[in-house]
PDB file of N, CA, C and O in Angstrom:
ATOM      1  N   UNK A   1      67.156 126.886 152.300  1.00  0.00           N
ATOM      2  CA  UNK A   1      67.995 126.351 151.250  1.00  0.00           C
ATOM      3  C   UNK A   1      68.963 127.445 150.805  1.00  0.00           C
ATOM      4  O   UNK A   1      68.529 128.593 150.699  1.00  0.00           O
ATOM      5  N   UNK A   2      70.181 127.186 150.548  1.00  0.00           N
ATOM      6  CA  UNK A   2      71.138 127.842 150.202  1.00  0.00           C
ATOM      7  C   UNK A   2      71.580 127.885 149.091  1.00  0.00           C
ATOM      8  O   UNK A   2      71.698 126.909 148.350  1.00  0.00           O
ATOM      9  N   UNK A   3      71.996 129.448 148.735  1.00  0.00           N
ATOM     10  CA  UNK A   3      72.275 129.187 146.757  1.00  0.00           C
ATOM     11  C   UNK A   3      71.212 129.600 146.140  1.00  0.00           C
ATOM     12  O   UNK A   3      70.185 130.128 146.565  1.00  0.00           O
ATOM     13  N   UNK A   4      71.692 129.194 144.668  1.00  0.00           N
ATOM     14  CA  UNK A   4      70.696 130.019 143.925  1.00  0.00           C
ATOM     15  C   UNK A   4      69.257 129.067 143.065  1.00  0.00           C
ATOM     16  O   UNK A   4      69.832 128.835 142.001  1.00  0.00           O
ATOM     17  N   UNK A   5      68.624 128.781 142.991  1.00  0.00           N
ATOM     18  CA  UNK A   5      67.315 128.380 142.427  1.00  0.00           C
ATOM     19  C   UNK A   5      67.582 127.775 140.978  1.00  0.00           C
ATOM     20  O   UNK A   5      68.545 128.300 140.421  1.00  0.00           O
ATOM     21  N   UNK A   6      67.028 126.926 140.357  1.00  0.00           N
ATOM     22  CA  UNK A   6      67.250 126.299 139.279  1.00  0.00           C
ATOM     23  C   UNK A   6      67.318 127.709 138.356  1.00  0.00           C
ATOM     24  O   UNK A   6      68.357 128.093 137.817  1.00  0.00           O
ATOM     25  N   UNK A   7      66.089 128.375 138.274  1.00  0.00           N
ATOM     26  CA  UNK A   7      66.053 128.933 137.630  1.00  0.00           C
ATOM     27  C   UNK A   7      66.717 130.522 137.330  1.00  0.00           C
ATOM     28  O   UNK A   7      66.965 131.179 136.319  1.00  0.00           O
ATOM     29  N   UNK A   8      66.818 130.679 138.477  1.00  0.00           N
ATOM     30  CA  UNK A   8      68.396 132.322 138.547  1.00  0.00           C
ATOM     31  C   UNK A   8      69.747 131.789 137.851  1.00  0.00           C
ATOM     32  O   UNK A   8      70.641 132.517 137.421  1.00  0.00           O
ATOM     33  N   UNK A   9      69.726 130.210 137.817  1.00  0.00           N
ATOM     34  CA  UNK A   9      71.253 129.789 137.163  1.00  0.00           C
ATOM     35  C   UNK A   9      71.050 129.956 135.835  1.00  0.00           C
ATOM     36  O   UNK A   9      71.854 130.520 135.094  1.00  0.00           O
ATOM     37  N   UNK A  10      69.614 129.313 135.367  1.00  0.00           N
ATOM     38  CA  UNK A  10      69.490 129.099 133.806  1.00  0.00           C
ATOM     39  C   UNK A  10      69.074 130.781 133.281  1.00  0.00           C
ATOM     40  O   UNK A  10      68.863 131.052 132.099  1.00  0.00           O
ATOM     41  N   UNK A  11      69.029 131.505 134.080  1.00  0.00           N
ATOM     42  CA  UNK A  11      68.754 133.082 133.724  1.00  0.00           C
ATOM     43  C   UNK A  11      70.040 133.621 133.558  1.00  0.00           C
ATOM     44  O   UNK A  11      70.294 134.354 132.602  1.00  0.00           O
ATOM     45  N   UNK A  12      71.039 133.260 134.580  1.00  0.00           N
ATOM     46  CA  UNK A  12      72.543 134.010 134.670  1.00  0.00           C
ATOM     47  C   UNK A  12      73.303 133.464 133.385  1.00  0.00           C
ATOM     48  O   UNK A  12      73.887 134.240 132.630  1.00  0.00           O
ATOM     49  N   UNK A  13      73.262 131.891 133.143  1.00  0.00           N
ATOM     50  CA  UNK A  13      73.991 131.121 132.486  1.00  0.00           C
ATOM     51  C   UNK A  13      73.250 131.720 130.868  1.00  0.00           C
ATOM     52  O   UNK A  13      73.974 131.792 129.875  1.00  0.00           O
ATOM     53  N   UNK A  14      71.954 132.061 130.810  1.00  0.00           N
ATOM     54  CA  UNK A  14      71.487 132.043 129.205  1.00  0.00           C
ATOM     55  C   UNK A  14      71.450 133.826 129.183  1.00  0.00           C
ATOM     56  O   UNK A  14      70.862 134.034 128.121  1.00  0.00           O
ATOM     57  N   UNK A  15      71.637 134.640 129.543  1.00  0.00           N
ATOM     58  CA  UNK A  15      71.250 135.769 129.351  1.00  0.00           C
ATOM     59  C   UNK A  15      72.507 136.489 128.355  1.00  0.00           C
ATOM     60  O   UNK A  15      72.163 137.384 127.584  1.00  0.00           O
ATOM     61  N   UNK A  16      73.930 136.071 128.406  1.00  0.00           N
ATOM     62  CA  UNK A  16      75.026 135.937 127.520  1.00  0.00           C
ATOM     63  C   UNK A  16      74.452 135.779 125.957  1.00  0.00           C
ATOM     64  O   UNK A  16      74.335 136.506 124.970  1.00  0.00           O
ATOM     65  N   UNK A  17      74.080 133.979 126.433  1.00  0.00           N
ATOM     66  CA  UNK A  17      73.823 133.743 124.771  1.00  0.00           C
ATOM     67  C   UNK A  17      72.888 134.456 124.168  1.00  0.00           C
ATOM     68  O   UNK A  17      73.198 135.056 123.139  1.00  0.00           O
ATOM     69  N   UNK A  18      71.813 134.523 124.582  1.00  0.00           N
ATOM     70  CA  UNK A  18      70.657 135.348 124.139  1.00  0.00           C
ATOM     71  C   UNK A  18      71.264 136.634 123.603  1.00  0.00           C
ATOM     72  O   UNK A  18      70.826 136.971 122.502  1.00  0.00           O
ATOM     73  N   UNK A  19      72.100 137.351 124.104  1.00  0.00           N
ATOM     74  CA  UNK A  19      72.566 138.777 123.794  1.00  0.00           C
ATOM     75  C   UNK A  19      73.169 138.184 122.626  1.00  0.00           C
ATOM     76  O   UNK A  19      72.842 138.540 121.494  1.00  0.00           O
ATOM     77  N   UNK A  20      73.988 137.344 122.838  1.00  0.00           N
ATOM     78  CA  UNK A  20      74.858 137.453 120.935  1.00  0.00           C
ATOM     79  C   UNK A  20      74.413 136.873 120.376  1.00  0.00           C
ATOM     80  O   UNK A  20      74.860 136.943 119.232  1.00  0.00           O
ATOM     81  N   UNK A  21      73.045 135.666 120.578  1.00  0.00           N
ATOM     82  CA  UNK A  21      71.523 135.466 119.379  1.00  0.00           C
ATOM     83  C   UNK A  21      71.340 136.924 118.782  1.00  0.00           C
ATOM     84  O   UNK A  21      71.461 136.953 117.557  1.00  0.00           O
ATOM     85  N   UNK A  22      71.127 137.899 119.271  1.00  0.00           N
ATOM     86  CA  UNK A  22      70.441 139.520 119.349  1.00  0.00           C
ATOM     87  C   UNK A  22      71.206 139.302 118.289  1.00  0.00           C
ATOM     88  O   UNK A  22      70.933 138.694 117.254  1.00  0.00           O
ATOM     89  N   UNK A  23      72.474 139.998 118.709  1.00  0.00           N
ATOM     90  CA  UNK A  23      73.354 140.335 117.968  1.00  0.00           C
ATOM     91  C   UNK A  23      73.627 139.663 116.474  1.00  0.00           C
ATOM     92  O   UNK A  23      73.980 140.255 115.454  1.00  0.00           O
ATOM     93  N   UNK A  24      73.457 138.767 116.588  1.00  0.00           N
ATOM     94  CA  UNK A  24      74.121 137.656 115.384  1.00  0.00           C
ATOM     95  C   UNK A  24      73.036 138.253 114.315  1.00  0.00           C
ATOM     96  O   UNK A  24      73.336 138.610 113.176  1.00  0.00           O
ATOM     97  N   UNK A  25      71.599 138.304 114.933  1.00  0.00           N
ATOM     98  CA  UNK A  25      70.375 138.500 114.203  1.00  0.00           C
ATOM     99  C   UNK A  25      70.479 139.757 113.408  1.00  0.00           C
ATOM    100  O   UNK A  25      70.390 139.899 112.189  1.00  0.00           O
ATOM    101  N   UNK A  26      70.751 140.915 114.635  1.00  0.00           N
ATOM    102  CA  UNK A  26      70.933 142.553 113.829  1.00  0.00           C
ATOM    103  C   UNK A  26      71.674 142.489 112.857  1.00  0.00           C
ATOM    104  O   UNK A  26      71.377 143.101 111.830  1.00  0.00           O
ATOM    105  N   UNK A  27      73.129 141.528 112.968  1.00  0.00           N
ATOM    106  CA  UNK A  27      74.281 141.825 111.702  1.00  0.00           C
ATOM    107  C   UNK A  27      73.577 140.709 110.742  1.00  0.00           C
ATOM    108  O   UNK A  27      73.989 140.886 109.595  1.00  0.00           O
ATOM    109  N   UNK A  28      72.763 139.745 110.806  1.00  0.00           N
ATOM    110  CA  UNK A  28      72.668 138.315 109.462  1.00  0.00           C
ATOM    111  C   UNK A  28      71.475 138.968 108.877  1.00  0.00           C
ATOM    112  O   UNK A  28      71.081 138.702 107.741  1.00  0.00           O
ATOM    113  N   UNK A  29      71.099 139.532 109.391  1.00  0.00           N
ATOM    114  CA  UNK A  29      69.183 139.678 108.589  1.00  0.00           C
ATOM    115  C   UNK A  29      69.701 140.915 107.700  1.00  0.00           C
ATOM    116  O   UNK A  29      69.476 140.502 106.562  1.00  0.00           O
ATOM    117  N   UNK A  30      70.070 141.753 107.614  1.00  0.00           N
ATOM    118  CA  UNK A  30      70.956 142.926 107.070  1.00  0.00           C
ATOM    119  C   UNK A  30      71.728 142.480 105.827  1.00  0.00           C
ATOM    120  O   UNK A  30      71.632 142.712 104.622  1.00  0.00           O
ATOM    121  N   UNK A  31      72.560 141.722 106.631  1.00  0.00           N
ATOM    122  CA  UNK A  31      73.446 141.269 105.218  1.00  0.00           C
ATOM    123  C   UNK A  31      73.167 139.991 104.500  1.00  0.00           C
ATOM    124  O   UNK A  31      73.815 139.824 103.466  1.00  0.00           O
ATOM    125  N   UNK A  32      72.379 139.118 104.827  1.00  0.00           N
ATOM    126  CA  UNK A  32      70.947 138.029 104.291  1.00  0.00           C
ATOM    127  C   UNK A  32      70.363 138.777 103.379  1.00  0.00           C
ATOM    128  O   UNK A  32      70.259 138.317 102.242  1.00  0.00           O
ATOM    129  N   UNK A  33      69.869 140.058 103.674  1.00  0.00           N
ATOM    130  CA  UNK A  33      68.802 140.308 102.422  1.00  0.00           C
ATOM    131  C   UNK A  33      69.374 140.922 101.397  1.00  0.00           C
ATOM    132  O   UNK A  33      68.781 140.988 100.320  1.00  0.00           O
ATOM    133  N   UNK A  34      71.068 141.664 101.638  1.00  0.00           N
ATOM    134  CA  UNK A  34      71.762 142.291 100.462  1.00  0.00           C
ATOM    135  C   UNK A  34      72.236 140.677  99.775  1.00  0.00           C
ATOM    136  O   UNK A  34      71.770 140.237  98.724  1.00  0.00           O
ATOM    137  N   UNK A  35      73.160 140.025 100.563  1.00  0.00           N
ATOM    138  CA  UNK A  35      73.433 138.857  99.602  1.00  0.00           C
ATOM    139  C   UNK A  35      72.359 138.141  99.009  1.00  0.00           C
ATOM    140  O   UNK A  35      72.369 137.863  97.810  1.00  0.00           O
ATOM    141  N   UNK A  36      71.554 137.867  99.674  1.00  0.00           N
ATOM    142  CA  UNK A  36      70.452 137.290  98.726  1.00  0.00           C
ATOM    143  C   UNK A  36      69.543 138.107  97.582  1.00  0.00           C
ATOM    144  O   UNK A  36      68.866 137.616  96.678  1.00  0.00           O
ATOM    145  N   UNK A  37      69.788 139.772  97.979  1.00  0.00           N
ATOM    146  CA  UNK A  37      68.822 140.231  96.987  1.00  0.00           C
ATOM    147  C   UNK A  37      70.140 140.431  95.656  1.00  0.00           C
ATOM    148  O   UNK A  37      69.906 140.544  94.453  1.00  0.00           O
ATOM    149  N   UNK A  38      71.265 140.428  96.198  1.00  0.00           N
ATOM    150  CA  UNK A  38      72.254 140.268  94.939  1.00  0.00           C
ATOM    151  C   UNK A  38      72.605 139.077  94.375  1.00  0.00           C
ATOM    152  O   UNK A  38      73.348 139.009  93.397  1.00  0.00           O
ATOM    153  N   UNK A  39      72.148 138.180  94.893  1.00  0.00           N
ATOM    154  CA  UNK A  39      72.333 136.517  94.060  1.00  0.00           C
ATOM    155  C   UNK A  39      71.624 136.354  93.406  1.00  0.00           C
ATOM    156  O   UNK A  39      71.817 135.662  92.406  1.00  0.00           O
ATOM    157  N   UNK A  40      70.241 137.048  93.745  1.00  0.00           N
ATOM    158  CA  UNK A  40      68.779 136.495  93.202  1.00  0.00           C
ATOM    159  C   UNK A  40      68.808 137.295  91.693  1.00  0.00           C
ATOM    160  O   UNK A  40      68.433 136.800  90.630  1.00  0.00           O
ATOM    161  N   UNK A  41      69.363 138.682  91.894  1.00  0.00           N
ATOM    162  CA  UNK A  41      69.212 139.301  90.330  1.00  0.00           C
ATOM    163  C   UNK A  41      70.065 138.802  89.485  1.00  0.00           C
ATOM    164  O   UNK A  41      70.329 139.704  88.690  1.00  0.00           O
ATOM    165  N   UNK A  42      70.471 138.136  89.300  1.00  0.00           N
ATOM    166  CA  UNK A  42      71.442 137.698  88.137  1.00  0.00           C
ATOM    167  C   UNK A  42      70.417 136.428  87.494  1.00  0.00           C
ATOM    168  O   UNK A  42      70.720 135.609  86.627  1.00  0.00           O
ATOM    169  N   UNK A  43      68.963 136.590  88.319  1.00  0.00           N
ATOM    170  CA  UNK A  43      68.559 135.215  87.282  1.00  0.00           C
ATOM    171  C   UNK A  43      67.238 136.067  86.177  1.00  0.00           C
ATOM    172  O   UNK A  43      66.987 137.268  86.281  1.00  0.00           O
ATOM    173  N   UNK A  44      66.606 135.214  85.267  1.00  0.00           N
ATOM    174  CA  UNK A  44      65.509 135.988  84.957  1.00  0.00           C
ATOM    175  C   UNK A  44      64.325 135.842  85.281  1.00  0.00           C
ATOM    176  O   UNK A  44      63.527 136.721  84.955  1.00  0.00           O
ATOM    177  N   UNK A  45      63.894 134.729  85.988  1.00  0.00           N
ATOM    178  CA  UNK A  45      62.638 134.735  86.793  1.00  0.00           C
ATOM    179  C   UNK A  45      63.435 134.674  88.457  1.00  0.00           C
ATOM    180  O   UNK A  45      64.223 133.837  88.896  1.00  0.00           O
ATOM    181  N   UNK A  46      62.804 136.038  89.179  1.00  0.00           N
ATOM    182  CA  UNK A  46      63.460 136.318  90.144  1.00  0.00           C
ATOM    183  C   UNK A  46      61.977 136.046  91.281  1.00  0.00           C
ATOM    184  O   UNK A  46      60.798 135.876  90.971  1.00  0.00           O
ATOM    185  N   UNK A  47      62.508 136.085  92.393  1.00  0.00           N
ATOM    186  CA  UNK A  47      61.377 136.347  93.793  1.00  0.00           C
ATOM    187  C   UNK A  47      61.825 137.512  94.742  1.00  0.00           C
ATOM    188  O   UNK A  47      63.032 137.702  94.892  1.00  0.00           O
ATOM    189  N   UNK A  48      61.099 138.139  95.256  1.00  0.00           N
ATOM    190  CA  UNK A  48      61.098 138.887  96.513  1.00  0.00           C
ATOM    191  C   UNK A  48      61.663 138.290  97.315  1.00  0.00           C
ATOM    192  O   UNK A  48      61.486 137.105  97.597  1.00  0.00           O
ATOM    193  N   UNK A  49      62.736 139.345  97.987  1.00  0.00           N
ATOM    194  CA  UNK A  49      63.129 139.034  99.224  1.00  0.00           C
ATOM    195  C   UNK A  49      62.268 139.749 100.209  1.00  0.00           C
ATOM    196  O   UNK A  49      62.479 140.958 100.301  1.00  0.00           O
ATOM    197  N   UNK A  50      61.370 139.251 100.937  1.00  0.00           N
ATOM    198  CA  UNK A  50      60.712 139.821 101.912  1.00  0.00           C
ATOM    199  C   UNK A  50      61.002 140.222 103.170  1.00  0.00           C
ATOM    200  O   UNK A  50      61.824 139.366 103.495  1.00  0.00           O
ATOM    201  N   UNK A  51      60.880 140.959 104.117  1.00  0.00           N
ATOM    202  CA  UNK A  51      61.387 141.143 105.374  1.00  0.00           C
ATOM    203  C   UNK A  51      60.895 140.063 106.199  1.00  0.00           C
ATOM    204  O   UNK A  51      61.516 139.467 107.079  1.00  0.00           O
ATOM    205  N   UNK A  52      59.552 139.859 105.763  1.00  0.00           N
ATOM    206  CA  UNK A  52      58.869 138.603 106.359  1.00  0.00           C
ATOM    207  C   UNK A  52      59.345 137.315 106.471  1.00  0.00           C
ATOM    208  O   UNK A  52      59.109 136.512 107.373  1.00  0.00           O
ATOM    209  N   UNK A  53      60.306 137.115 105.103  1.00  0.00           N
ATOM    210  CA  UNK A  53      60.976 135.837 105.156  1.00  0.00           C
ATOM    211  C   UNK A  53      62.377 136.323 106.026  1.00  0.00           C
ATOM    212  O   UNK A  53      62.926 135.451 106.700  1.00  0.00           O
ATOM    213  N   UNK A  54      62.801 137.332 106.019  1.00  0.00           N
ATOM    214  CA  UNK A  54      64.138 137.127 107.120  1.00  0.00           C
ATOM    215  C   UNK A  54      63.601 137.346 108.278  1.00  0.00           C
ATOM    216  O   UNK A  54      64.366 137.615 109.204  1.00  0.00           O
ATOM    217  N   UNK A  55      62.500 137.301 108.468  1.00  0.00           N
ATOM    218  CA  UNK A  55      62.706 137.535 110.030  1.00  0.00           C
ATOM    219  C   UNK A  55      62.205 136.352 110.998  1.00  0.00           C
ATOM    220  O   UNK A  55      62.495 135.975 112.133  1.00  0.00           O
ATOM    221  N   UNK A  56      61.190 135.898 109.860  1.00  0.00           N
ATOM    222  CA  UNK A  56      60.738 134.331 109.955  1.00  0.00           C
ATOM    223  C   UNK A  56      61.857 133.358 110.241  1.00  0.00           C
ATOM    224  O   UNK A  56      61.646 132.363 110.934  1.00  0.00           O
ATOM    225  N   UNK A  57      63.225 133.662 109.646  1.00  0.00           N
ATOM    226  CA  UNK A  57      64.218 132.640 109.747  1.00  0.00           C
ATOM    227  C   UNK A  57      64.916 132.865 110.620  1.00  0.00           C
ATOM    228  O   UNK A  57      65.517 132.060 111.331  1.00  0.00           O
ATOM    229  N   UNK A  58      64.907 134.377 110.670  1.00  0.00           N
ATOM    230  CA  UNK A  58      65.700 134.852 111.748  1.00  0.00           C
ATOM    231  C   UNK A  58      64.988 134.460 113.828  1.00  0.00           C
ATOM    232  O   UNK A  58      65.401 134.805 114.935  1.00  0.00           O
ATOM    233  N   UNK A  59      64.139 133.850 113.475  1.00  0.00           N
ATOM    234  CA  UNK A  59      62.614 133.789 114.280  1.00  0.00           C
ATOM    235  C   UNK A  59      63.076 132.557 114.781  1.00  0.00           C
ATOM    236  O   UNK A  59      63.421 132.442 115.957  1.00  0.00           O
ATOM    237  N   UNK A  60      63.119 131.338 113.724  1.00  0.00           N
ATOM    238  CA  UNK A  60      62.995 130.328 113.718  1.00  0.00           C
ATOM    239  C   UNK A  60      64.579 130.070 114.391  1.00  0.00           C
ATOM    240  O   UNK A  60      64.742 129.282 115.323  1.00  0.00           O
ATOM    241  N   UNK A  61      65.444 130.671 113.919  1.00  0.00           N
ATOM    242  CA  UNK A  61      66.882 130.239 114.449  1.00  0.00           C
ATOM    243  C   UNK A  61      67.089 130.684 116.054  1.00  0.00           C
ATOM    244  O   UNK A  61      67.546 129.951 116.931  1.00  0.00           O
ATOM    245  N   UNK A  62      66.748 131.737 116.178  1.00  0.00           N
ATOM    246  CA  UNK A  62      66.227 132.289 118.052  1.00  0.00           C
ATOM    247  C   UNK A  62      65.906 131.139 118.668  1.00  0.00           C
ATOM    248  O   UNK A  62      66.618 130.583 119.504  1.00  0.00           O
ATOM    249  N   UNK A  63      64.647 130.683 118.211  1.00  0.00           N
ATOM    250  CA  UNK A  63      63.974 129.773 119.050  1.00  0.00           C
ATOM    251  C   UNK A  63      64.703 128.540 119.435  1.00  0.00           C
ATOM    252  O   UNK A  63      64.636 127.975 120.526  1.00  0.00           O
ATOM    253  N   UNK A  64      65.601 128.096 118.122  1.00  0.00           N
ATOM    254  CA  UNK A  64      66.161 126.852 118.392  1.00  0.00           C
ATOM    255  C   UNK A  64      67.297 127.072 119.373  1.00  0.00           C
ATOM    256  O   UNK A  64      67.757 126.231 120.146  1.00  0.00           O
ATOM    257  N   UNK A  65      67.726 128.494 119.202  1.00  0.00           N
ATOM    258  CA  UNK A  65      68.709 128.510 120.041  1.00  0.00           C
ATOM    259  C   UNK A  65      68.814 128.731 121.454  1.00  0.00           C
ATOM    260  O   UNK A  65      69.678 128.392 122.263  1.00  0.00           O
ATOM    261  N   UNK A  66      67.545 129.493 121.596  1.00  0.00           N
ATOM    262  CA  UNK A  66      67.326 130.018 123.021  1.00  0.00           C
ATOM    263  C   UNK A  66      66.654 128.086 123.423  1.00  0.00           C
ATOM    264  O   UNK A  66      67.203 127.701 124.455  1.00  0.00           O
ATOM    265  N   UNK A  67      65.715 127.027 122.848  1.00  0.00           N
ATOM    266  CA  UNK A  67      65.767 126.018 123.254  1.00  0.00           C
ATOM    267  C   UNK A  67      67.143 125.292 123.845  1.00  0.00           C
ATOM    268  O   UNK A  67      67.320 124.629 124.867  1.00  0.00           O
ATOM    269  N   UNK A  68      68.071 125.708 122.741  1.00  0.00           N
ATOM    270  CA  UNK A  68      69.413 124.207 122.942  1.00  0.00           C
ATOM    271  C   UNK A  68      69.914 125.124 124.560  1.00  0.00           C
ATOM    272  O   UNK A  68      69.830 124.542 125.642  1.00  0.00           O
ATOM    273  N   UNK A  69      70.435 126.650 124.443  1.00  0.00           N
ATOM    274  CA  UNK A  69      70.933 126.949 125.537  1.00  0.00           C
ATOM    275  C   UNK A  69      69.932 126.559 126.881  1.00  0.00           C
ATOM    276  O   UNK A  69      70.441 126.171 127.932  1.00  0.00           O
ATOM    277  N   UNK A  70      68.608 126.694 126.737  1.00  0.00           N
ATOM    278  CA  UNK A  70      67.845 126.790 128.116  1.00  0.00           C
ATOM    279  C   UNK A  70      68.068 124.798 128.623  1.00  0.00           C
ATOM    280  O   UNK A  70      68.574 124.538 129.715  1.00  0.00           O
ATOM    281  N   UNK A  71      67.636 123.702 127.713  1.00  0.00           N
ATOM    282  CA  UNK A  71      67.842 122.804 128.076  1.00  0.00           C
ATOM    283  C   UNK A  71      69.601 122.119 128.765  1.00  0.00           C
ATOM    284  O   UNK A  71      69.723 121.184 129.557  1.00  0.00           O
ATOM    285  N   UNK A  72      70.710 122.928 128.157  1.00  0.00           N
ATOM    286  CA  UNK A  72      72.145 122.634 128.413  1.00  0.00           C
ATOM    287  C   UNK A  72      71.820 123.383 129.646  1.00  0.00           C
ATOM    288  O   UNK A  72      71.817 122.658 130.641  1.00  0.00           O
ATOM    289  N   UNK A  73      71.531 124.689 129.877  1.00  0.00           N
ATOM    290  CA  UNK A  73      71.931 125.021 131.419  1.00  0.00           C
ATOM    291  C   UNK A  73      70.968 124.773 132.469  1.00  0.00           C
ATOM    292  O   UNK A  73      71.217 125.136 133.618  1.00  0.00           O
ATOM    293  N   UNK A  74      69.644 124.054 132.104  1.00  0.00           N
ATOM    294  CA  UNK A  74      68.869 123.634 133.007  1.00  0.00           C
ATOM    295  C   UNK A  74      69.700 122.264 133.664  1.00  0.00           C
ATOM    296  O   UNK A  74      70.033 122.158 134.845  1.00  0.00           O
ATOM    297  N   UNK A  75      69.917 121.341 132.673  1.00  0.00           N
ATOM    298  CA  UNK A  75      70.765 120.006 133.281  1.00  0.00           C
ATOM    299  C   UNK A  75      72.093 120.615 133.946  1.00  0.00           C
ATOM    300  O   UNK A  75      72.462 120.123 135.012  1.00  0.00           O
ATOM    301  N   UNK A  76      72.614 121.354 133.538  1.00  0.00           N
ATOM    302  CA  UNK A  76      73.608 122.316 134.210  1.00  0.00           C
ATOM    303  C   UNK A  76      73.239 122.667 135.650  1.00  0.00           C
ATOM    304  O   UNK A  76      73.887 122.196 136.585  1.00  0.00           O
ATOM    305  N   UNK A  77      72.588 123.185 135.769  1.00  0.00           N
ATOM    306  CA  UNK A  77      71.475 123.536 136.926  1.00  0.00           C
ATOM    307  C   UNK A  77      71.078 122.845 137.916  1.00  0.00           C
ATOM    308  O   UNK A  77      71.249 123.178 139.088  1.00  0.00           O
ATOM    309  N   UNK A  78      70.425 121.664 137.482  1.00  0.00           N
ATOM    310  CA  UNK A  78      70.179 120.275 138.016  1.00  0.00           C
ATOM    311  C   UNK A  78      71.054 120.074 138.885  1.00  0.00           C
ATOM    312  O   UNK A  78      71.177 120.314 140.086  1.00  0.00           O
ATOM    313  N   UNK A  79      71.882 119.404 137.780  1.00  0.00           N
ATOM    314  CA  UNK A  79      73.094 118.459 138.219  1.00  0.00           C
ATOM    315  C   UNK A  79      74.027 118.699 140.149  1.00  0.00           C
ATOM    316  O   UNK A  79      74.097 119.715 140.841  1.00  0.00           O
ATOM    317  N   UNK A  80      74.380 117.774 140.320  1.00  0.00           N
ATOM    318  CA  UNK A  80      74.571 118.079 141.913  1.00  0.00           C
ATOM    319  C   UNK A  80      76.084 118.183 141.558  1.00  0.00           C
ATOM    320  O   UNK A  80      76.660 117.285 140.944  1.00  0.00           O
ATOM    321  N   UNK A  81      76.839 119.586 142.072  1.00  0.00           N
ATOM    322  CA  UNK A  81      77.970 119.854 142.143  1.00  0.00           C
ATOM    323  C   UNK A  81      79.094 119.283 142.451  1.00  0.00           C
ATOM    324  O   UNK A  81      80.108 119.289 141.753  1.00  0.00           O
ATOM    325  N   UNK A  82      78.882 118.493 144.070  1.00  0.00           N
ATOM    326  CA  UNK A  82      79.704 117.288 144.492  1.00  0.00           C
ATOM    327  C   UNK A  82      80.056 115.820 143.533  1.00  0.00           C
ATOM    328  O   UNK A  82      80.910 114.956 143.728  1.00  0.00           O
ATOM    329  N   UNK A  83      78.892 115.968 142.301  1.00  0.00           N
ATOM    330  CA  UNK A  83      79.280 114.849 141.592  1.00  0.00           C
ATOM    331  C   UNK A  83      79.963 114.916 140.419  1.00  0.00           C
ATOM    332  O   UNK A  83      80.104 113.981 139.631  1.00  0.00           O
ATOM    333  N   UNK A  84      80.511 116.333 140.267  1.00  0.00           N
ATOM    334  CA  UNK A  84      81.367 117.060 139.262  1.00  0.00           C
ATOM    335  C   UNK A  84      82.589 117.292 140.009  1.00  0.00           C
ATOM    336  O   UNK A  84      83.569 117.066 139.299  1.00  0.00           O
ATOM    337  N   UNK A  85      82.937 117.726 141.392  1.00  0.00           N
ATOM    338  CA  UNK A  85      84.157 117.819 142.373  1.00  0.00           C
ATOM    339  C   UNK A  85      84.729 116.460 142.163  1.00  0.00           C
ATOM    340  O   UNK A  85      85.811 116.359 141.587  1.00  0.00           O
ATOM    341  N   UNK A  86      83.906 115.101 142.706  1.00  0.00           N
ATOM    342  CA  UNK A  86      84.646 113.951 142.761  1.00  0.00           C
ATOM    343  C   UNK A  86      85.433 113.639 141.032  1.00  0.00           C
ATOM    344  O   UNK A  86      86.634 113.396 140.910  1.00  0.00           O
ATOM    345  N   UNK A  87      84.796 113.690 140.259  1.00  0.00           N
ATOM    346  CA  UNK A  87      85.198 113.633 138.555  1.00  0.00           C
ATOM    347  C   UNK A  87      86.869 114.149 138.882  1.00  0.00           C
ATOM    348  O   UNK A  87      87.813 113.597 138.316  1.00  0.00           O
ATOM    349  N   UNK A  88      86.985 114.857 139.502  1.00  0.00           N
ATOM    350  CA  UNK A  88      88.133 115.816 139.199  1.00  0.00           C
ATOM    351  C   UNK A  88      89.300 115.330 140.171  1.00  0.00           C
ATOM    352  O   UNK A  88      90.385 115.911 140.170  1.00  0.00           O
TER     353      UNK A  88
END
């Protein structure tokens, strides 16, 4: 068989996004906990900003994202090329 494997495409095609997930994460969790720890003091019953809670969110947003990209470039992947040539 010739070419590359379902899965070397959905590795080549997601390894981009994943890097600027990284990225997005290093710069939002940083400036998440200054804006939020500066919104939060202006009240008088205040809460902790925990690292635990940004990273939890920061956790939770990864996952969804590394899901949406892996399912778009798996059907990406799939899909038979010749039936994207004729489209055109």
């Amino acid at each position: 068989m010739l070419g590359a494997s379902p899965g070397q495409i959905v590795f080549t095609l997601s390894k981009l996004f994943l890097i600027l997930i990284g990225v997005a994460v290093l710069i939002g969790v940083p400036v998440g906990y200054f804006l939020g720890d500066l919104f939060i003091s202006n009240y008088a019953y205040r809460i902790v900003i925990t690292p635990w809670l940004l990273l939890s969110g920061a956790t939770i947003l990864s996952l969804l994202g590394i899901i949406t990209i892996s399912t778009q470039t798996m059907s990406a992947a799939r899909s038979n090329p010749v039936n994207a040539l004729r489209a055109e």
